[in-house]
C-alpha positions as CSV (number, residue, x, y, z in Angstrom):
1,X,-14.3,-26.1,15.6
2,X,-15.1,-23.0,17.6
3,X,-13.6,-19.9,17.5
4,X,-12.2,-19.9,21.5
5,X,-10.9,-23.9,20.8
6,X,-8.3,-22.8,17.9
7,X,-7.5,-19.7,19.5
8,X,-6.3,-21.8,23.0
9,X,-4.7,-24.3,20.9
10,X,-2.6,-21.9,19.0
11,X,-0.9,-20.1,22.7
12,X,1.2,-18.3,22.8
13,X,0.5,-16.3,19.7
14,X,2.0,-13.5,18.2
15,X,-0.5,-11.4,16.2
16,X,0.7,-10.1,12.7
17,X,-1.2,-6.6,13.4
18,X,-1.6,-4.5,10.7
19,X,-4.1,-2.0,11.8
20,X,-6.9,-3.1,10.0
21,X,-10.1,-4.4,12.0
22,X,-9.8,-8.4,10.8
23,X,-6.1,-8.4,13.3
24,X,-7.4,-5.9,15.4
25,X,-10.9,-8.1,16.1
26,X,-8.4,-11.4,16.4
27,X,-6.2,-9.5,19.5
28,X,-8.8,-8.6,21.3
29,X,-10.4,-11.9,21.2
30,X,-7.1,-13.4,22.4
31,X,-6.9,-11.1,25.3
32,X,-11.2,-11.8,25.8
33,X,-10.6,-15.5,26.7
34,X,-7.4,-14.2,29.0
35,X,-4.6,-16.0,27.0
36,X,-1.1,-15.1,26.4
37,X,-0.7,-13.1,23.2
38,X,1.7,-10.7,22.1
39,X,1.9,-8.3,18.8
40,X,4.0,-7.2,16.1
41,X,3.1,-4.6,13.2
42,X,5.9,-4.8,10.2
43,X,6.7,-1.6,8.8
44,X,7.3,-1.6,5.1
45,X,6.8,0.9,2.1
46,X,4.5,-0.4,1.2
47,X,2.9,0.5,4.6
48,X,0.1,3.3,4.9
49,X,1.2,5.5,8.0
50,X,-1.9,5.6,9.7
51,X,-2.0,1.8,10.3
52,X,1.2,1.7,12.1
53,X,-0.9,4.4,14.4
54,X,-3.6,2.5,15.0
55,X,-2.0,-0.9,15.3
56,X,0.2,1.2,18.3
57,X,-2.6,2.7,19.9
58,X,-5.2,-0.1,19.9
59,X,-2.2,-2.8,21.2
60,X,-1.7,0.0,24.3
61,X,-5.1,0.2,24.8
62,X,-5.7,-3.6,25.1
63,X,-2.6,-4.0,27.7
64,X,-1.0,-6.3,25.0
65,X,3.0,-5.9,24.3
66,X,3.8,-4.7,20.9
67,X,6.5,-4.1,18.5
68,X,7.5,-2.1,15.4
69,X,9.6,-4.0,12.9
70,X,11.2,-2.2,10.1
71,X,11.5,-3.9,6.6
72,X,12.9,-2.6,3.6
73,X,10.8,-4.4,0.7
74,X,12.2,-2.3,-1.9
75,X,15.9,-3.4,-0.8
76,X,14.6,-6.3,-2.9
77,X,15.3,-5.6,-6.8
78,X,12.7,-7.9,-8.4
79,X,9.8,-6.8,-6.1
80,X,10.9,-3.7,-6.4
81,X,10.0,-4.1,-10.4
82,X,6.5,-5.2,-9.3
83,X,6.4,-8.6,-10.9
84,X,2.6,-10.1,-10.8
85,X,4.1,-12.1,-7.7
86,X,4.4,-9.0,-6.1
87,X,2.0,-10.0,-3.2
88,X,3.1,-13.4,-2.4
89,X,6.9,-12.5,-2.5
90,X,5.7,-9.3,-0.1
91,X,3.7,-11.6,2.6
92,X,6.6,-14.0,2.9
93,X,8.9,-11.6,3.4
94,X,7.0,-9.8,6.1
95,X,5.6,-13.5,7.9
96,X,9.2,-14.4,7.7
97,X,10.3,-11.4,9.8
98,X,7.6,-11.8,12.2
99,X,8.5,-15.8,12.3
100,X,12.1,-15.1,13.2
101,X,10.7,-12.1,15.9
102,X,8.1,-15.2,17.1
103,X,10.7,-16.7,19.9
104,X,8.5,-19.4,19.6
105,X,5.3,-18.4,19.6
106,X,2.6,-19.3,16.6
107,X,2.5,-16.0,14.5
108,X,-1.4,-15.7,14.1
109,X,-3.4,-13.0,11.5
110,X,-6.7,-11.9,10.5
111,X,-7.1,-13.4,7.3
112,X,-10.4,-14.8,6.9
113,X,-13.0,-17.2,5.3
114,X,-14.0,-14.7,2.4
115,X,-10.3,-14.2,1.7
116,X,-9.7,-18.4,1.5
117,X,-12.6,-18.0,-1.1
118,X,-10.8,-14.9,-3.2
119,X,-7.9,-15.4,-5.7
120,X,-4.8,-13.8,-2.8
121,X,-1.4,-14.5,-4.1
122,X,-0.5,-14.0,-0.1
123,X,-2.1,-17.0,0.8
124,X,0.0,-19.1,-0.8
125,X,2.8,-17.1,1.7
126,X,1.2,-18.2,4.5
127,X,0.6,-21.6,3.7
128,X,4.0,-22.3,3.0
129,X,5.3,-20.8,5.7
130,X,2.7,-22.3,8.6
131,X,1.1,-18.9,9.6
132,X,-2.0,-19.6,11.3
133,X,-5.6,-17.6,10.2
134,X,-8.3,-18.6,13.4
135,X,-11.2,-16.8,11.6
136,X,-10.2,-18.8,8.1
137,X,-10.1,-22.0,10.3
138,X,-13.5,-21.8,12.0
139,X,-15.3,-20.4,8.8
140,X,-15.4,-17.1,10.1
141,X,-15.8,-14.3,7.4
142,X,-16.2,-10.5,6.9
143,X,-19.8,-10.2,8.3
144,X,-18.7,-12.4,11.2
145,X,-15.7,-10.4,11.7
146,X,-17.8,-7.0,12.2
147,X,-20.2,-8.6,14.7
148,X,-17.2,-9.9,17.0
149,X,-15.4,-6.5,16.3
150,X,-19.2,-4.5,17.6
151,X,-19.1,-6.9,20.8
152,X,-15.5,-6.4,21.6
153,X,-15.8,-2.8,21.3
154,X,-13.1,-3.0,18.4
155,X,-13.4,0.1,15.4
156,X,-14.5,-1.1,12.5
157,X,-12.3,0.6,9.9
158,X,-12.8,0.7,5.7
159,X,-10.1,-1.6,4.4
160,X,-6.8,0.7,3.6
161,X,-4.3,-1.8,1.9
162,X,-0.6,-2.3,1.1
163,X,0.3,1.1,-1.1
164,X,1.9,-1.1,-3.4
165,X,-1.1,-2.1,-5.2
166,X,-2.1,1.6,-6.0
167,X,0.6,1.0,-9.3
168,X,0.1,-1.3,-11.9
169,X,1.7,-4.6,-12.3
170,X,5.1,-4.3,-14.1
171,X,5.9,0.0,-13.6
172,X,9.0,-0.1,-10.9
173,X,7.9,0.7,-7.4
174,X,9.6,4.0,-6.3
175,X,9.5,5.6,-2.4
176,X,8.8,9.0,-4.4
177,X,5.5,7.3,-6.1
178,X,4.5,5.3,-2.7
179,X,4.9,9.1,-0.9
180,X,2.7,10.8,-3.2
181,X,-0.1,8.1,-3.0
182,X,0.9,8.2,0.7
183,X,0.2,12.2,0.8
184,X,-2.2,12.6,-1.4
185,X,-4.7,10.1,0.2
186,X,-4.3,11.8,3.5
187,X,-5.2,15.4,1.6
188,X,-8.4,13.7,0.3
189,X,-9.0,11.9,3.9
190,X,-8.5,15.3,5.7
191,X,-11.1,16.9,3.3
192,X,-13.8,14.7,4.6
193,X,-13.5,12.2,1.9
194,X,-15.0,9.0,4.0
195,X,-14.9,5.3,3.5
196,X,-12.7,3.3,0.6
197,X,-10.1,5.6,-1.0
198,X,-7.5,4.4,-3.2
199,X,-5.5,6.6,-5.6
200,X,-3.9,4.6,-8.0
201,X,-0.9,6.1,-9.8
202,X,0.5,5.1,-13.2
203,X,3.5,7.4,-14.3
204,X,2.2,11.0,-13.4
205,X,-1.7,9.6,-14.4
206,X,-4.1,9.6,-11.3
207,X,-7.2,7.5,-10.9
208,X,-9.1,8.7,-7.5
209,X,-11.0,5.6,-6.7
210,X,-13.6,6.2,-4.0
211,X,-17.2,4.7,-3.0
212,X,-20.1,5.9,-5.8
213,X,-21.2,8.4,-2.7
214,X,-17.8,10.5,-2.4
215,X,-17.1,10.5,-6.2
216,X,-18.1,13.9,-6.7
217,X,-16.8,15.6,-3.4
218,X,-13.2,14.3,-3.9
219,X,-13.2,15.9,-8.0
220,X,-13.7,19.5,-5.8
221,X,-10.3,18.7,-4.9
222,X,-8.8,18.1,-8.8
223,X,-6.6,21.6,-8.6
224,X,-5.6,20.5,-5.1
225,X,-4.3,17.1,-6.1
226,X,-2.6,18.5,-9.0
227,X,0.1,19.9,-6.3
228,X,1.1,16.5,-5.4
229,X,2.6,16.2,-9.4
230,X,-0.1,14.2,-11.2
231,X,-0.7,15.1,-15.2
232,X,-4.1,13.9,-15.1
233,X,-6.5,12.9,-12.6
234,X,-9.9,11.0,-13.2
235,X,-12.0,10.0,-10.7
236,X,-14.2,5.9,-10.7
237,X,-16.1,4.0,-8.3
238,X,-13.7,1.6,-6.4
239,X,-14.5,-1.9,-7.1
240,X,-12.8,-5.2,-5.3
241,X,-9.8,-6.1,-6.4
242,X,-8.9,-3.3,-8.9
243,X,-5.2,-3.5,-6.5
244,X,-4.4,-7.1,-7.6
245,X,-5.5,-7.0,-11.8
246,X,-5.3,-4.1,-13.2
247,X,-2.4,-3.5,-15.9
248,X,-2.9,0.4,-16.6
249,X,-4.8,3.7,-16.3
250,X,-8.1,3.7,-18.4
251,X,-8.7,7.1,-19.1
């Protein structure tokens, strides 16, 4: 089934925009084939600030209506103690917010065929709770997704991801430590530091994670991002899926 067939069948939509290029590509190819489509952008903790931005600015751009909803994920004590169901208790919560903001309309989002293909405890959020994924549906992946995004004139933006995966499974989840990853990231970004950036926080102990090219540029910055409160800081080479299984700092 083609891309433009599930996308008429699932009118009017409400797009779960997040900012990142996968729901930005999926608007705009809504509002290409001229049907009705609205967005929404949850705003968590767990949310990087720049995405609520970008989700604002491209929506505006396009002519679409959007919407902010706020969401207090940490009001929630055993997510807020970062169980290994973190994700999947995180998704529902937010898909259930945009499902009840939906009047109606089928809440739609830029997950993907690589993701179905990936081990994403969100997934199982989504099935459950009827969200609809076009690109997943048609066998659309990444690559696909950056050659619609080109076409449509759509940014194509390095994956930033829910803050809450910066601390390892099982240490609470505190606005103080989502802040300083917050604040610390946009240091590094504002320094020139390009591409994936992730700093991942256990206790006071920093690992920068960036692409193997940036490595050495972002440890310039070591006596910078000791300001922010960190004990130590190392520096690695991000690699996929370090958010989702990793259970402590290696130093």
């Amino acid at each position: 089934m083609s891309l433009r067939t599930i996308l008429k069948e699932n009118t009017p939509a409400l797009i779960a925009l997040s900012g990142g290029t996968d729901s930005m590509t999926l608007l705009a190819s809504f509002v290409k084939e001229g049907l009705p489509v609205s967005a929404a952008t949850v705003r968590s903790e767990f949310t990087p600030p720049e995405e609520i931005v970008r989700a604002e600015l491209f929506a505006r751009k396009l002519g679409v209506e959007w919407r902010v909803i706020d969401v207090s994920v940490l009001s929630d004590e055993h997510l807020r103690s970062n169980p290994e169901d973190r994700c999947y208790l995180c998704k529902k919560q937010i898909m259930q917010t945009l499902l009840f903001a939906a009047d109606g309309k089928t809440v739609c989002d830029g997950t993907h065929a690589d993701d179905a293909d990936e081990e994403r405890p969100g997934k199982k959020a989504l099935k459950e709770l009827g969200i609809v994924s076009p690109f997943a549906l048609c066998g659309i992946g990444k690559r696909g997704i950056i050659s619609i995004a080109k076409e449509l004139g759509v940014t194509v933006y390095s994956a930033s991801s829910c803050l809450a995966t910066r601390i390892p499974f099982g240490e609470e989840i505190t606005e103080e430590n989502l802040k300083i990853i917050a604040e610390s990231e946009a240091f590094l970004r504002k320094k020139g530091i390009q591409g994936v950036l992730r700093v991942r926080l256990c206790g006071r102990d920093a690992v920068i994670e960036t692409e193997r090219n940036e490595m050495v540029r972002a440890a310039l910055y070591t006596e910078d991002l000791k300001t922010f409160g960190f004990t130590t800081i190392s520096f690695k080479e991000y690699k996929t899926g370090g958010g989702n299984t990793w259970s402590r700092i290696e130093q």
